[in-house]
N, C-alpha and C positions, 0 to 999 in steps of 0.2 A: 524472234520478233519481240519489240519491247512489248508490257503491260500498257494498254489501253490507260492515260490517265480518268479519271472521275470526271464526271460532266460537275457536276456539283463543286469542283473543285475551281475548274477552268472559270465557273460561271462567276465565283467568288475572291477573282485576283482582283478587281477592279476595285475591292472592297481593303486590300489587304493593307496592313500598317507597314508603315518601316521598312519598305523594298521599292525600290525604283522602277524597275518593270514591270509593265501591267498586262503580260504574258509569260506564257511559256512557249513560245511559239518554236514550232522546230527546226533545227539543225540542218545543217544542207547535205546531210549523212543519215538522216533517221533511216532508219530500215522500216519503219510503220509511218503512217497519216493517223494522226489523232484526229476524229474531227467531235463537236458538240453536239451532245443528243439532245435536241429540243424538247422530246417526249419527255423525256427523266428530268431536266429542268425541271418542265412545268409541273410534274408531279411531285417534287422537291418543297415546290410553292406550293402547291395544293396542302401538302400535308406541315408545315413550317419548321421545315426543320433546318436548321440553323445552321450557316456556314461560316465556321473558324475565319479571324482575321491573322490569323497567326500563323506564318510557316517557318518553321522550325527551323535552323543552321545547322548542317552535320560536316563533320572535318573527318576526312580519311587521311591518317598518315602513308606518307610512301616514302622508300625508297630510290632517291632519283642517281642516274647514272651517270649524270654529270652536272656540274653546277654553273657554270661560266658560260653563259651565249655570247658567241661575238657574232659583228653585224659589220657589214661595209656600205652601211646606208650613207649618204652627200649631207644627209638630213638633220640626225642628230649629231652631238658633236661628243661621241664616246662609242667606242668599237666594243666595247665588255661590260654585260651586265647580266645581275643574279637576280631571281625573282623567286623568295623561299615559299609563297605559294601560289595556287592554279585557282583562279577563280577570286572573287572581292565582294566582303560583304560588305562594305561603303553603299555600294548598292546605285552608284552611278551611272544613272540611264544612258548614257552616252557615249560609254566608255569603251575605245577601239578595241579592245582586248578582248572584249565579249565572245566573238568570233572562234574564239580558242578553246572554248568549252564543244564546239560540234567536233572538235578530233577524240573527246571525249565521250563520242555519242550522247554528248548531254544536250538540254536548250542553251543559245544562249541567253535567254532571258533568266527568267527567275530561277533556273539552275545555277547560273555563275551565280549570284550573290547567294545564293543559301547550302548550294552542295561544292564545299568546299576541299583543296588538297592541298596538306602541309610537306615540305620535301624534309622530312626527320634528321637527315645526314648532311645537311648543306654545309655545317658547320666542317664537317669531317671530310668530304668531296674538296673542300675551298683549299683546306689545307693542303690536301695532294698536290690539288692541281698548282697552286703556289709552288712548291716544292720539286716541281718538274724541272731536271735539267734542260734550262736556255729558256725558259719563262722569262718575256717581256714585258715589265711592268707597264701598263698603262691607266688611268682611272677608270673604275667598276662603279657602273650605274646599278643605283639601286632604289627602284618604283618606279623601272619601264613600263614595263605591262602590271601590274598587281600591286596596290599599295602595301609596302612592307611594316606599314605601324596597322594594319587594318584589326580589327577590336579581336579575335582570335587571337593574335602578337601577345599580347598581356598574358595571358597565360602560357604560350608555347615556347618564346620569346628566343625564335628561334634567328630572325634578325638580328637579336640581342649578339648572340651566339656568333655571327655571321661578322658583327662589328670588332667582338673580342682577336676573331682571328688575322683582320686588318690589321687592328693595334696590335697583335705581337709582330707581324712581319711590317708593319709602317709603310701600309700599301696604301693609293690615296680612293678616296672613295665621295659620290655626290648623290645624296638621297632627295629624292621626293616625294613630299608626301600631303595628305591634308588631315593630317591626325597629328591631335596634341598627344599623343603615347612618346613622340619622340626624345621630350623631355626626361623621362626616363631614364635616357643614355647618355644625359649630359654628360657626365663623368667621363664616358669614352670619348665623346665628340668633343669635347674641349681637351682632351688631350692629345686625338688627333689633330687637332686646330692650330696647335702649339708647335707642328712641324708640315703647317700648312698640305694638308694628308684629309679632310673635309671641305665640303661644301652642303647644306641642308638650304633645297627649293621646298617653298609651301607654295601650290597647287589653288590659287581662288580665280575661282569665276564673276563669283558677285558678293556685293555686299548685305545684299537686300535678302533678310534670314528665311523668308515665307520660298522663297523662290528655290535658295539653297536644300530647304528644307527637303524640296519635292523633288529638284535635282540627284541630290546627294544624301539621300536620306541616314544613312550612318555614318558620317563623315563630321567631322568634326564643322561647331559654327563659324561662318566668317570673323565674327570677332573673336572667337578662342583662338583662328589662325594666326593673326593679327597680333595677339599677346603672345603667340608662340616665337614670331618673329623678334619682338622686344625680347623675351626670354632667350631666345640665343644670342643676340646681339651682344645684352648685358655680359652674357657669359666669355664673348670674345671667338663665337663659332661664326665664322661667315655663311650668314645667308643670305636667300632671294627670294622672288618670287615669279610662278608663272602665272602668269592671266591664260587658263585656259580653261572648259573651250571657251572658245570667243564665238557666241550665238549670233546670228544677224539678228537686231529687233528686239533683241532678249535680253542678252546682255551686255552687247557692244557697247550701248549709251554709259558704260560703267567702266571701260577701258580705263578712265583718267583718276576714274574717284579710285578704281581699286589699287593704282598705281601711286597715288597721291597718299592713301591709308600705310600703303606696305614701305612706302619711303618713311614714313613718319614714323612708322616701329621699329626702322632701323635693318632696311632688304637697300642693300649697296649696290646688285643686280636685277636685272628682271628679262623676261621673256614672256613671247606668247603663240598659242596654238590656235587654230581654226576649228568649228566643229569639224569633225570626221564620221563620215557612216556607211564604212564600209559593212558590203552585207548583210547581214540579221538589224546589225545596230540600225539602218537606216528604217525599218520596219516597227522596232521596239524603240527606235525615237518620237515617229509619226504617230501612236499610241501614245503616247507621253504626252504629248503637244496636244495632240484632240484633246485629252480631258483636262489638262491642265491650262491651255492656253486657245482656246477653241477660235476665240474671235482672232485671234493672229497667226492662227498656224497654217494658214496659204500662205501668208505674206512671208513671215521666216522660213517658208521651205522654199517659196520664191526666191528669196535671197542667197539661201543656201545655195542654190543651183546656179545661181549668176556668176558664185566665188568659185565653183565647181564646173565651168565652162559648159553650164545648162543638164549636167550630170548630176545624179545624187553622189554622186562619191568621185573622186580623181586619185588614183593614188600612186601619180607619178612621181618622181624625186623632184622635187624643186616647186611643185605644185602641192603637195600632200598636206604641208604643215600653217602655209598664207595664203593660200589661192591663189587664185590670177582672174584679171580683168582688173576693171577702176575700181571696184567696192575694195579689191585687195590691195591697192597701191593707197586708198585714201586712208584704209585699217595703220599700213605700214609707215604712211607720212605721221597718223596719228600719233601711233606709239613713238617714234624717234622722238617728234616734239616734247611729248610728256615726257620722258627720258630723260632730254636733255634741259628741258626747265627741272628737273626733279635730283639732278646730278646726279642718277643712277646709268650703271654702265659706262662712265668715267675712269674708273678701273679697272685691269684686265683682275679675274680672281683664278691665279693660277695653280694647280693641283703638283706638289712636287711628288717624282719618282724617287729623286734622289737620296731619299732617305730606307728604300727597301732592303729588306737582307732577311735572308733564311735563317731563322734561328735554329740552333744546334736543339737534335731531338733529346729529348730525356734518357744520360746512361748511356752518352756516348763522348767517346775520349773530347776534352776541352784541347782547341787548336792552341800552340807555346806563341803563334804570333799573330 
């Protein structure tokens, strides 16, 4: 059975800096029920004693067993991708992925942003599995589930790592992210850029910092996005942007501005996503919303349900990513228009295979032709 977390602890998330969810609420796996001891509360208060707004980040390394997930979803449009860690301290209340922390017997709340797992060998896995006789190149997403610049990156810089082994085999590769770290790797993404082998999406919801702030609490600001955009343009790395999520009430009214900003920094493409809340997330989103948007959080969950076929969640193929009914057709006529006054998506931006090849390992005979 796990340890009872602290009353005193639980009582003290609402208070917490710097993390997006305002629980730890459990897993659809716990093996225990935590519940809040009101007695110890109030005796807590009685006596004042003080509860930390700080909770700490810890990274366990592991060893993962393979690196490459492929997917046959209608939805995305890439069959392979690498995620080198489990869990995000960006700390995005709303972020589908959350979910993935209960296989871990963890919360998804404030577990996934603060108890974090780095896969140490992704670098070393990639290469193998590259090097598999009749390995089919195709392009490797990278910040499906887990942003791969997320502030732990900076020192472990095991994406780093991950990009270096692209660039020796000239595999083509499309990052997402909403962290200015990516700059970083200029050097490698402009030199996969060079054999058209990159694409780098930045990830904005809004423009408006206050909002982002409480969204996205370690994630880089909208306007640092925004010059990150300018920053790879200049540099000649084709980027984008996606608008996502798209909040009804929240942040939909921002569809065109944030479209209008990310054209003007120089994003040639764009996309966009729908909120999503499947399981836990839709629990530690409505948490979210009470305290941060109190006066509107019927109405945006109203709406959410509309684009959701009256469901807090859908998560069928073809409905998962735009909804459906008229609020999702009036979202999708939007975006096209803004598109195509913005002359984004005008071009296709295509990722070549043809430049892949296994490079001969170290200390082993060089081929005469």
């Amino acid at each position: 059975m796990k340890p009872i977390r602290s009353a005193l602890l639980e009582g003290a998330f609402a208070e917490l800096k710097g993390r997006g969810a305002r629980s730890n609420r459990e897993s659809r796996f716990a093996h225990a029920i935590h519940i809040q001891d009101s007695e110890h509360l109030d005796r807590v208060r009685d006596e004042e004693e003080p509860a930390s707004t700080r909770l700490p980040t810890t990274v366990t390394l592991e060893q993962a067993r393979s690196i490459i997930s492929r997917n046959q979803s209608p939805d995305i449009p890439f069959d392979q991708s690498i995620n080198p860690y489990r869990g995000c301290e960006h700390g995005c209340v709303y972020c589908y992925a959350r979910p993935s922390h209960a296989y871990l017997d963890l919360s998804p709340g404030l577990d996934f942003e603060t108890r974090l797992f780095a896969k140490d060998n992704a670098a070393q896995l990639l290469e193998q599995e590259l090097r598999r006789p009749g390995y089919q190149p195709s392009h490797i997403a990278l910040g499906a589930n887990t942003d791969p610049y997320q502030p732990i990156e900076r020192d472990l810089r095991i994406t780093r790592s991950v990009l270096e082994v692209l660039a020796k085999f000239r595999h083509p590769v499309a990052i997402t992210t909403k962290s200015a770290l990516v700059l970083r790797d200029l050097d490698l993404l402009r030199a996969l850029a060079q054999q058209e082998l990159v694409h780098v999406w930045l990830s904005i919801a809004t423009l408006d910092a206050t909002l982002a702030r409480s969204l996205e609490p370690r994630a880089a600001a909208p306007a640092r996005r925004l010059q990150v955009l300018e920053a790879l343009s200049a540099a000649g790395v084709p980027a984008g942007v996606i608008v996502a999520p798209v909040i009804p009430a929240l942040t939909d009214p921002q569809l065109e501005s944030v479209l209008e900003a990310s054209a003007r920094a120089g994003a040639r493409r764009a996309g966009y996503v729908l909120l999503r809340l499947p399981r836990e997330v839709h629990g530690l989103f409505a948490e979210w919303l009470e305290e941060f948007a109190p006066l509107r959080a019927a109405h945006v969950m109203s709406l959410h349900r509309q684009l959701r076929g009256g469901q807090d969640d859908d998560g069928r193929f073809g409905a998962r990513m735009k909804g459906t009914g008229l609020l999702a057709d009036l979202l999708r006529q939007r975006f096209a228009l803004a598109c195509r006054r913005l002359g984004m998506n005008a071009e296709r931006m295509a990722l070549d295979t043809r430049h892949f090849r296994v490079p001969e390992l170290a200390g082993t005979q060089q081929s005469l032709f």
